[in-house]
N, C-alpha and C positions, 0 to 999 in steps of 0.2 A: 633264214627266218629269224625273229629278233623276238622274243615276248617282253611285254612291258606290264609289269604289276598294275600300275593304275589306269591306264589302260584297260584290262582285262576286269577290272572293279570298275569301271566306268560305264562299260558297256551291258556291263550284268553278267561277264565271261567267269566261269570258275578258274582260276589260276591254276589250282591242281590239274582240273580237269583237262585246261590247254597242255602243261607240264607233261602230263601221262600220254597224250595224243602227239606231241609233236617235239619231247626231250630229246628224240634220239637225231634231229635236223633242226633242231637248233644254232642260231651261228652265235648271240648273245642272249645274254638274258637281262636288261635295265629293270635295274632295283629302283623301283617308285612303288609310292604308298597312297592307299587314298581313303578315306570313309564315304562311302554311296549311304542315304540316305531317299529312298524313293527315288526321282530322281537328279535330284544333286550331288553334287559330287566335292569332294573339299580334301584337296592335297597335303597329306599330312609330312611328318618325318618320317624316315624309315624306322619301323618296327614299330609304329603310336597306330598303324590303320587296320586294314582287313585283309592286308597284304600274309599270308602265313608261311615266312620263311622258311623254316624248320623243316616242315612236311615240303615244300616245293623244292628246297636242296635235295632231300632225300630221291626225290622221284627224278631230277635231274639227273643226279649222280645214278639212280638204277638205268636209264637211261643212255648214260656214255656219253651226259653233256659235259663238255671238257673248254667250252667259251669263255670270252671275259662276264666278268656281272660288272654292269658298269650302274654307275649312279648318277639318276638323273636327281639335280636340287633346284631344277627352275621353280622362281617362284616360293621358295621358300626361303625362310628366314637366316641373319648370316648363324655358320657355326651348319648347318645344316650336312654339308660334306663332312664335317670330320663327326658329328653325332654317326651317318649310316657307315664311317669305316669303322668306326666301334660298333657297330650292332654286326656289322660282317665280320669283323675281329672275332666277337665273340660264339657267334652263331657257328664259325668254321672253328672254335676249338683255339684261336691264336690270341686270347686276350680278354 
């Protein structure tokens, strides 16, 4: 099972809420961001949207998810992949 951030903002899913329900069968987790707006939807950077890192590592990690987080940048602007490995840098404590 894979959760996708934007995605899960997309459809009007709570991220945590999938995180809490389905962390422990998880196989990835793809780091994408989005701002929902009614309904439109508009692909942000990671860590600019409604995506909430912080709290969804936490619940992963209670969890026993042990996957890659991979990052998805379709679509967005260059520089966009090395912007989300600094927000994961940081977010995990390495930068």
């Amino acid at each position: 099972m894979t959760l996708e951030g934007a995605r899960e903002i997309g459809s009007a899913e709570d991220p945590l809420k999938m995180a809490e329900e389905y962390g422990g069968m998880m196989a990835q987790f793809t780091a994408s961001d989005a701002v929902r707006s009614g309904a439109a939807l508009r692909r942000v950077m990671l860590g600019e949207g409604q995506l909430p890192l912080v709290e969804l590592r936490e619940i992963l990690e209670e969890h026993g998810f042990d996957g890659p987080w991979v990052v998805d940048v379709r679509d967005l602007p260059a520089g966009a992949a090395e912007h989300a490995a600094g927000v994961i840098r940081r977010m995990l404590g390495n930068g």
